[in-house]
N, C-alpha and C positions, 0 to 999 in steps of 0.2 A: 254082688249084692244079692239080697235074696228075692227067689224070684215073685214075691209077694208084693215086696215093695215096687219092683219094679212095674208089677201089673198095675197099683196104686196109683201109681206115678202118671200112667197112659192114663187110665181114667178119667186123670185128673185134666191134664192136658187134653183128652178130648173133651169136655165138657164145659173147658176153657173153648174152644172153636167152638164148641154150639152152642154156647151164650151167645157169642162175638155175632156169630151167623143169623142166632135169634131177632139179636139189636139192629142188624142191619136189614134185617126183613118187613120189622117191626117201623125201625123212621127213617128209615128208605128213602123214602116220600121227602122229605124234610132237607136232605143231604142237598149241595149245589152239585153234584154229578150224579144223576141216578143212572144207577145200573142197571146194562140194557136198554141203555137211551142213549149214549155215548155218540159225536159226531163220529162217525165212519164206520158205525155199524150199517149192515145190510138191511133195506126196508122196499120191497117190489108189492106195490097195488097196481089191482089190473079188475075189470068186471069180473065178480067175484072171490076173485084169489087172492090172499096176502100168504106172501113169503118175507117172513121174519130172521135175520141170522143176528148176532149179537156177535162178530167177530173182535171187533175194540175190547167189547167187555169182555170175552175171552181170555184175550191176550193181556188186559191188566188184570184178570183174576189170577191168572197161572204164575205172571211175576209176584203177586202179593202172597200168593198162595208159596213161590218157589224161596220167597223172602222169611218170610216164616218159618218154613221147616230148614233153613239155613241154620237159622237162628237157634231152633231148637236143639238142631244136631251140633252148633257151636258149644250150648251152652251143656249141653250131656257129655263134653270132652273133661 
């Protein structure tokens, strides 16, 4: 292909992911799992300190995120 198209293509596909990313920033809020609030993420208060980790929401962003470009390198064959 030529390599125009090709660069088009990405473009295009990333702008698809940052709409997507937009929409979930945007109502978030809204969704019955919000991200970064997941039971079995890490949450330590103490006098004055909080330590935040969001491990759960990690580990489903990575498989959504590894589901995806799955998908994408399927459908590029």
């Amino acid at each position: 292909m030529e390599p125009l198209r090709e660069l088009g293509k990405m473009f295009l596909i990333v702008g698809v992911v940052l709409a997507v990313a937009g929409a979930l920033l945007m109502y978030g809020a809204r969704l019955p799992l919000r991200l970064g609030r997941l039971p079995g993420d890490i949450a330590y208060r103490a006098k004055g300190v909080t330590f935040y980790f969001p491990i759960v929401t990690c580990i489903v962003l990575s498989l959504a995120f590894t589901f995806v470009l799955w998908i994408v390198n399927h459908l590029r064959r």
